[in-house]
C-alpha positions as semicolon CSV with decimal commas, in nm:
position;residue;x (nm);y (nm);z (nm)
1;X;-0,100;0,055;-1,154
2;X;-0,295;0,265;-0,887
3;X;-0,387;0,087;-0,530
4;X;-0,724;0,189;-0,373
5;X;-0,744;0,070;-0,056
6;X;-1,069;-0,047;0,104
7;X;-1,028;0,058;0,488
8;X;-1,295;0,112;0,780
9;X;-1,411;-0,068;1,133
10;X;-1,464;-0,449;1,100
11;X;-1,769;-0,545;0,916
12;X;-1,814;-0,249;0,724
13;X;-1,835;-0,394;0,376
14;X;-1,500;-0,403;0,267
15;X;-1,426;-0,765;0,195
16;X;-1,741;-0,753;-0,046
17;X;-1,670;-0,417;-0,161
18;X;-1,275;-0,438;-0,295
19;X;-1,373;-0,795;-0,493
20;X;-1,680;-0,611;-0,652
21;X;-1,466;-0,277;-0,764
22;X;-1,167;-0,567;-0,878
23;X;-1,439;-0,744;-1,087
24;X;-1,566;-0,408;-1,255
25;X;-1,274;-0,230;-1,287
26;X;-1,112;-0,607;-1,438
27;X;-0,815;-0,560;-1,182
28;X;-0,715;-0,747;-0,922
29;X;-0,809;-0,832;-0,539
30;X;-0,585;-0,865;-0,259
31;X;-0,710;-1,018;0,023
32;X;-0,650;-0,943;0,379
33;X;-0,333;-1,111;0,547
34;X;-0,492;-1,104;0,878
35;X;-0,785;-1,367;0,787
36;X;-0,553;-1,633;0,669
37;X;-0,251;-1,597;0,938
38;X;-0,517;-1,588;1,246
39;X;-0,751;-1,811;1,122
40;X;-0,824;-2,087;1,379
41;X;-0,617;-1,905;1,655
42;X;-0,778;-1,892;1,978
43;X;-0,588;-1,609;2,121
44;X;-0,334;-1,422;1,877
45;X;-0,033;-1,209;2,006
46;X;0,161;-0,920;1,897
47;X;0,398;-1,213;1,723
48;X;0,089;-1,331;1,486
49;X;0,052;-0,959;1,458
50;X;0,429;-0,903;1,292
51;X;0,326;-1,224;1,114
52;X;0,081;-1,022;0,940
53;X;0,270;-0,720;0,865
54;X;0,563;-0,940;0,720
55;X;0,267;-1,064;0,511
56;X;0,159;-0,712;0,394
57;X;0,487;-0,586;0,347
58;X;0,540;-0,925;0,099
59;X;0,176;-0,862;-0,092
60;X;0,297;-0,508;-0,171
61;X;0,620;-0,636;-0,279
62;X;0,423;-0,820;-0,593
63;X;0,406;-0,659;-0,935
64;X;0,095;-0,595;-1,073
65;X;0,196;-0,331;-1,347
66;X;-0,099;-0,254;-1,567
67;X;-0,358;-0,345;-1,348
68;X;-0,585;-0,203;-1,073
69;X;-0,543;-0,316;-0,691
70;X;-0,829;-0,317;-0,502
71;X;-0,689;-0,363;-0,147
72;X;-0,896;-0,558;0,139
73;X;-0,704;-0,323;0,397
74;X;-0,363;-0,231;0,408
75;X;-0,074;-0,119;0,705
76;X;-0,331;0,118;0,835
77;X;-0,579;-0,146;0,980
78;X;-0,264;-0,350;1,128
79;X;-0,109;0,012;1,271
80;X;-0,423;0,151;1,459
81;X;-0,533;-0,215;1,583
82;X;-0,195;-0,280;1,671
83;X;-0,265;0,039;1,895
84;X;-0,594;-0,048;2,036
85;X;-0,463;-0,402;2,158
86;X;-0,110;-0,329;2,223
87;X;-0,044;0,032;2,283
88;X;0,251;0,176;2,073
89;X;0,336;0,025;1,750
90;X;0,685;-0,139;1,682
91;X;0,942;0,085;1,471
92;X;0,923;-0,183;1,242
93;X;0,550;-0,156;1,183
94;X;0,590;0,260;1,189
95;X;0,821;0,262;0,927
96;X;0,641;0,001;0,705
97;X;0,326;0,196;0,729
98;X;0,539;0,557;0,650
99;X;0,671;0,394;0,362
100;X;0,378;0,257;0,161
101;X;0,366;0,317;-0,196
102;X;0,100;0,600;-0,317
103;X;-0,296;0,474;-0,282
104;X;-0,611;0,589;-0,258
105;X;-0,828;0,529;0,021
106;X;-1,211;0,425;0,019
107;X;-1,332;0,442;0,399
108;X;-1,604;0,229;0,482
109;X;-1,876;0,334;0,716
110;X;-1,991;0,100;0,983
111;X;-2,358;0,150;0,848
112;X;-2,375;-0,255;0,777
113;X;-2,522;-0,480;1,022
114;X;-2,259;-0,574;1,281
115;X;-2,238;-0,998;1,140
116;X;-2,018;-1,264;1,429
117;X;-1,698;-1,371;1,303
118;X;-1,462;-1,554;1,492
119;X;-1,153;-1,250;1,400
120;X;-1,416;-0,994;1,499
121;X;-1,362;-0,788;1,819
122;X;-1,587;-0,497;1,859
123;X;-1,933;-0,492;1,800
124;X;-2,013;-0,191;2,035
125;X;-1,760;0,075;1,946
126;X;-1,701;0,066;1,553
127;X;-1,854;0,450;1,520
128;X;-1,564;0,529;1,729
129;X;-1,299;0,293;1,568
130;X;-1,448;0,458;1,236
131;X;-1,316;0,830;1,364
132;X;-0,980;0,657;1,429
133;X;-0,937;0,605;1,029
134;X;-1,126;0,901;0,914
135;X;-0,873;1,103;1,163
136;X;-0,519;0,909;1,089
137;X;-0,628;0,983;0,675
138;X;-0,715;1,340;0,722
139;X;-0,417;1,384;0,952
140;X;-0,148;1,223;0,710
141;X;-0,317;1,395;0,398
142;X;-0,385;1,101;0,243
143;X;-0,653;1,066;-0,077
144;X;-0,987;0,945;0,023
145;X;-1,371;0,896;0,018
146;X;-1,647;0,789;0,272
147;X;-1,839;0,534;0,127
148;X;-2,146;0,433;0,288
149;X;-2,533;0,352;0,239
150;X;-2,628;-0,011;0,097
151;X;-2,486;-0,234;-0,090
152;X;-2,592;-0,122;-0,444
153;X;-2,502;0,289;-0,333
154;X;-2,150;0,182;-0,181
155;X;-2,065;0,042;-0,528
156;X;-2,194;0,292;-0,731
157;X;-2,024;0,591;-0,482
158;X;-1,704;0,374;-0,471
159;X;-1,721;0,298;-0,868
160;X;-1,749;0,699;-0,934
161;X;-1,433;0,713;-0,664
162;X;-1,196;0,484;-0,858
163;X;-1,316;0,651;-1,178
164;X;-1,253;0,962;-1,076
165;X;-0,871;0,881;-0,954
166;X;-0,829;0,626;-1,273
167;X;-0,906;0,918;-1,486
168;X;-0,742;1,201;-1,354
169;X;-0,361;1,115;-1,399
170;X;-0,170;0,896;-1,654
171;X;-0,104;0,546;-1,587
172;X;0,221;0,457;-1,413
173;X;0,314;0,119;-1,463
């Protein structure tokens, strides 16, 4: 099983992108906790926000040996929002994101049309929110690609991505 994790700004073609690599790949998509736990709330707190990691931390907790995950974001979007709301993140939160299990990043560029949705927040700074990720990947080392252009280029660069990583080491299940 190898987790690539779709990550990026809001609307920046994840959502799209990690159910179209899960259909092509034939593994499996795991939605984002966030969109389910805040949906309807008018105004969430750092409580809905530990709602949501508890919810990540239980989604990696599932066994899904043999297949690929194709993740619709993953501790990272939960640490560095939990940062640009709230200031420093919980221990709880640090630790959870330390401690995730190998994966593979695709970063999504905010080169999409900015669309309203009622969990969006920033329409005006997601080139800057963008450098955030880029910066917190390259700074912990972590495996990743910048996938941008249109709809039919971000599959095809992510598809060559995930092939890439599929091929290069043996299967752990």
């Amino acid at each position: 099983m190898r987790r690539f994790v779709l990550t990026g700004p809001e609307c920046s073609g994840k959502t799209a992108l990690a159910k179209s690599l899960a259909e092509h790949f034939q593994g499996k998509y795991l939605a984002e906790p966030a969109r389910t736990i805040l949906f309807g709330v008018q105004a969430y707190t750092p409580k809905d926000l530990l709602a949501i990691l508890r919810a990540y931390i239980k989604r990696d907790d599932v066994n899904f040996s043999g297949t690929e995950l194709f993740l619709d974001t993953d501790l990272q979007n939960l640490f560095l929002w939990w940062q640009e709301k709230y200031g420093p993140v919980p221990r709880k939160l640090s630790h959870a994101y330390k401690a995730q299990n190998e994966r593979c990043f695709l970063l999504c560029k905010p080169d999409l049309p900015w669309v309203y949705d009622p969990l969006r927040e920033n329409p005006n700074d997601r080139e800057r929110l963008y450098e955030l990720y880029c910066r917190d990947l390259v700074d912990r080392k972590l495996p990743f690609t910048v996938i941008e252009g249109d709809g039919v280029e971000r599959l095809e660069m992510a598809i060559e991505f995930v092939s890439a990583k599929v091929s290069e080491r043996p299967r752990v299940n």
